[in-house]
C-alpha positions in Angstrom: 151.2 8.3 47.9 151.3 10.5 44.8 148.2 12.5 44.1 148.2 12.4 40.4 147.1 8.7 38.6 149.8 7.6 36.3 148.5 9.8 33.4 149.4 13.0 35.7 145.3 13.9 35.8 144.3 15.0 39.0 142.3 12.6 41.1 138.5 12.7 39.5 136.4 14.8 41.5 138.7 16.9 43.5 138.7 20.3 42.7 141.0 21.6 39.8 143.7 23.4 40.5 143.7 22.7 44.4 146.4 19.6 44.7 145.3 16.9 47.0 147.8 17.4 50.1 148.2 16.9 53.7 146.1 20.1 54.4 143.1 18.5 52.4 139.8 18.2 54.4 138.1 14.5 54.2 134.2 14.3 53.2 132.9 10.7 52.7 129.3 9.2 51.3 128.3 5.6 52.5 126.3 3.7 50.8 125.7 -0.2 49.5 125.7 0.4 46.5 127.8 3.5 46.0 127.9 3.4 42.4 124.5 5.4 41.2 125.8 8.1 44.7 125.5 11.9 43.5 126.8 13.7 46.4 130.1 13.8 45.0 129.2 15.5 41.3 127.5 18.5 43.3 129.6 18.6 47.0 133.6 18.6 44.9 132.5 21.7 42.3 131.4 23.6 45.8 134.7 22.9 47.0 136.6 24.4 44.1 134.2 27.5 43.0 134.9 28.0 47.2 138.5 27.5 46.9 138.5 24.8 49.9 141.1 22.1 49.9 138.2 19.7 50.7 137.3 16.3 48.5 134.3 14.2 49.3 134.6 10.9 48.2 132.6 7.6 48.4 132.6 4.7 50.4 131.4 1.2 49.8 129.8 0.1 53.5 128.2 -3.2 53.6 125.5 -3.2 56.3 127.4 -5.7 58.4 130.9 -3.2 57.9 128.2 -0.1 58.8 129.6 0.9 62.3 133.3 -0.8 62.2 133.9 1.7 58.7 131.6 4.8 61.0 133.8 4.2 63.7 136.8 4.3 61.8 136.4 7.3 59.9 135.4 9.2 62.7 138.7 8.0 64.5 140.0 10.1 61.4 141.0 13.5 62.3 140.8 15.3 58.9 137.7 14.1 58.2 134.8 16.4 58.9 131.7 14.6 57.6 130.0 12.3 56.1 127.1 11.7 53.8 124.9 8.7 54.4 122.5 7.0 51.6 120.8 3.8 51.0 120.4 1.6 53.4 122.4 3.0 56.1 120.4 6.0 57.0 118.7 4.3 59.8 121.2 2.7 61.3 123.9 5.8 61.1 121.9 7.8 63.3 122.6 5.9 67.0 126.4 6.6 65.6 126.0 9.8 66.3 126.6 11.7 69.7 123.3 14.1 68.8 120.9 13.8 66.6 118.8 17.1 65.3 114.7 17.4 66.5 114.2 16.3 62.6 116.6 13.4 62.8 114.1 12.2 66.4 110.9 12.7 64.3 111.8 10.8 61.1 114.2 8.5 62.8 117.1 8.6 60.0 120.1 10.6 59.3 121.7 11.3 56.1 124.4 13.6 57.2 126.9 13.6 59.7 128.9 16.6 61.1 132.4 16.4 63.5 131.6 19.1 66.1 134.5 21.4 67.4 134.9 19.0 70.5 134.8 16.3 68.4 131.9 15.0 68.8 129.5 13.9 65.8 125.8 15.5 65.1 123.4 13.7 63.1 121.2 15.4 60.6 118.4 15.0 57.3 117.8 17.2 54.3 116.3 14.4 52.5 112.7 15.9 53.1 113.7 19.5 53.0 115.7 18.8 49.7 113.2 17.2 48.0 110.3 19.3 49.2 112.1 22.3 47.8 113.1 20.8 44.5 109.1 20.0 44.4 108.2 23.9 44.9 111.3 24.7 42.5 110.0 22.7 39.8 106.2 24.0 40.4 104.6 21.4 42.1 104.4 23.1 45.5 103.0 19.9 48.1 100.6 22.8 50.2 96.8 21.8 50.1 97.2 18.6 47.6 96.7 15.1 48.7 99.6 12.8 48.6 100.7 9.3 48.5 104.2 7.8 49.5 105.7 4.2 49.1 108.2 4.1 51.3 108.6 4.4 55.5 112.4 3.6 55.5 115.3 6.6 55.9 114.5 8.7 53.0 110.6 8.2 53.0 110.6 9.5 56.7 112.3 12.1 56.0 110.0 13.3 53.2 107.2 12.3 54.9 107.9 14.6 57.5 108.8 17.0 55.4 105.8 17.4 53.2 103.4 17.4 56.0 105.4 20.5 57.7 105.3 21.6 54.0 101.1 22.0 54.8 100.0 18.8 52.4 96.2 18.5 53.2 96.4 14.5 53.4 99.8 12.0 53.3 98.7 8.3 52.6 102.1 6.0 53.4 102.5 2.3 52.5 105.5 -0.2 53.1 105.4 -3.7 52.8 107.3 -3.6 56.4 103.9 -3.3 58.2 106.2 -2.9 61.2 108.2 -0.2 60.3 105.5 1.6 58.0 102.8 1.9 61.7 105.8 3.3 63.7 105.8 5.7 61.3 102.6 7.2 60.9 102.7 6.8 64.6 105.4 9.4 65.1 103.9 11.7 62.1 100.0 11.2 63.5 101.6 12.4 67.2 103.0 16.0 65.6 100.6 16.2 62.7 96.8 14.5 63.9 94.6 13.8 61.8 96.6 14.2 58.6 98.1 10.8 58.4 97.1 7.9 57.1 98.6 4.3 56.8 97.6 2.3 53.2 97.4 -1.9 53.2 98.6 -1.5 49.1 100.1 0.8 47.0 96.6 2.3 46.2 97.2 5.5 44.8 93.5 6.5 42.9 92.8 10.0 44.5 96.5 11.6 45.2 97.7 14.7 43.1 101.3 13.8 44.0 102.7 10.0 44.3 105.9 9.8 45.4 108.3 6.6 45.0 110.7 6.8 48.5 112.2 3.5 48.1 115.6 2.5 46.2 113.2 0.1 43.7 114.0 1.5 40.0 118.1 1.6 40.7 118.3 -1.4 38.4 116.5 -1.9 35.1 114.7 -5.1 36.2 113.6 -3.7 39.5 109.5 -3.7 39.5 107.2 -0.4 40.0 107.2 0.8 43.0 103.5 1.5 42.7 100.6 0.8 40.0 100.1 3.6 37.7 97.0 2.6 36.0 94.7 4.3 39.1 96.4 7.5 39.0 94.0 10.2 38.2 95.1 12.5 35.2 97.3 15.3 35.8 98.8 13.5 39.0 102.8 14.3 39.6 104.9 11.3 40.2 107.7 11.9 41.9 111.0 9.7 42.3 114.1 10.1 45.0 116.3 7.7 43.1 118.7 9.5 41.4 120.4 7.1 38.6 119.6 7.1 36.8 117.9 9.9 35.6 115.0 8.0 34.3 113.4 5.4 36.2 111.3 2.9 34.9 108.6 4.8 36.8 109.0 7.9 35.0 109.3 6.5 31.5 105.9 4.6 32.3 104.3 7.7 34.4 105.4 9.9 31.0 104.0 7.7 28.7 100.5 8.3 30.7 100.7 11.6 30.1 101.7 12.3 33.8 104.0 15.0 35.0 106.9 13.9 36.4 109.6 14.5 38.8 113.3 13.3 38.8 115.4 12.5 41.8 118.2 14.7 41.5 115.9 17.6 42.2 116.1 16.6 45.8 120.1 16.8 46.4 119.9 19.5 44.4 117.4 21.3 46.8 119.5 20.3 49.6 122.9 21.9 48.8 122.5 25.2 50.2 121.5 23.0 53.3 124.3 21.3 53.3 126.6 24.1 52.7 125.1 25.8 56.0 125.6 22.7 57.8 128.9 22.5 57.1 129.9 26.1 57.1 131.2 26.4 53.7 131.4 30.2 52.8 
């Protein structure tokens, strides 16, 4: 197997200059979809700027596939992580040998690390990433009152996230009444009284709304959340990524409300992920 297509480009993502070979490291992001996954357009420049013979490509996992394609490429031996996204980040984490304090409180992973005896430790920088791209775009979370749709992998994670972040209130709703009260369960155990569980998407008093579910990936997905109670002056926020502008953002600009886009949290996570994975 050649690694040059038949035009003699280099494969797309892999760093210039640094010819796919059999010293290359293996990186891999699941996902079902795959196609809207940025991981790849921030992890493979890393790579190169860093000189590592490293590639991270994505995979295509179908929720039935999720643990026979896990178990597989962690049978792989020059493969030293993964990336996980939507809808696998709660499954994913009982694949994993050890899961990280933050992976037991929001109960999702979205990165997974081969150990140096081979074992496999589960991790999140969802919330950390996308708290940080919040202060980096100046809408630091500390004190304001906030509202999240969303109690699956990613949601957790932020919610988690933005109450250690010091948010004086975090209102959560999912239509999974199951999965959204074993949420603010776990939260309302570390942070009391700080916590609260909503029967709609009934956003009227919160400075910050934050869309945590993958609704707004496709153009005829519905809102997430009403906008019509927002108060003026109210951030919304989005975690999906692609593209760049939701149908909740369009509609939240047109409001007048600030806004914040979804690559700000993988881009708040990369020195994150560069720790994780040791790349000087």
């Amino acid at each position: 197997m050649t690694h040059e297509d038949p035009t003699g480009h280099p494969p797309a993502g892999h760093p210039p200059g640094i010819p796919i070979s059999g010293t290359t490291r293996l990186y891999a992001v699941l996902g079902d979809p795959v196609a809207q996954v940025q991981a790849p357009a921030l992890m493979n420049p890393v790579f190169a700027s860093l000189h590592i013979d490293a590639v991270l490509v994505p995979v295509h996992a179908r929720p039935q596939h999720l643990e026979r394609v896990v178990r597989g490429l962690q049978s792989v031996a020059n493969l030293d992580g993964m990336f996980v996204t939507v809808p696998h980040k709660v499954a994913v984490r009982r694949l994993a040998d050890r899961r990280s304090p933050t992976v037991e409180i929001v109960g999702s992973a979205n990165v997974l690390r081969r150990e140096a005896d081979g074992s496999w430790l589960a991790e999140n920088f969802d919330g950390s990433g996308f708290v940080a791209g919040l202060v980096g775009a100046g809408h630091d979370p500390e004190g304001r009152r906030v509202t999240l749709v969303g109690a699956g992998g990613a949601g957790s994670a932020v919610a988690a996230a933005l109450l250690t972040a010091g948010v004086d209130r975090l209102c959560v709703y999912d239509s999974d009444t199951a999965k959204l009260d074993a949420l603010t369960a776990r939260l309302d155990t570390r942070w009391p009284g700080r916590v609260c569980s909503l029967p709609g998407p009934q956003f009227g008093d919160a400075d910050i709304a934050v869309n945590a579910t993958p609704l707004g990936l496709r153009a005829d997905d519905p809102l997430p959340f009403p906008l019509d109670q927002l108060p003026q002056g109210a951030v919304v926020a989005d975690i999906v990524m692609k593209p760049r502008e939701t149908r909740l953002l369009r509609e939240a600009a047109a409001r007048g409300h600030r806004v914040h886009h979804g690559n700000h949290m993988l881009d708040g996570q990369l020195d994150s992920y560069r720790d994780f994975f040791g790349l000087k």
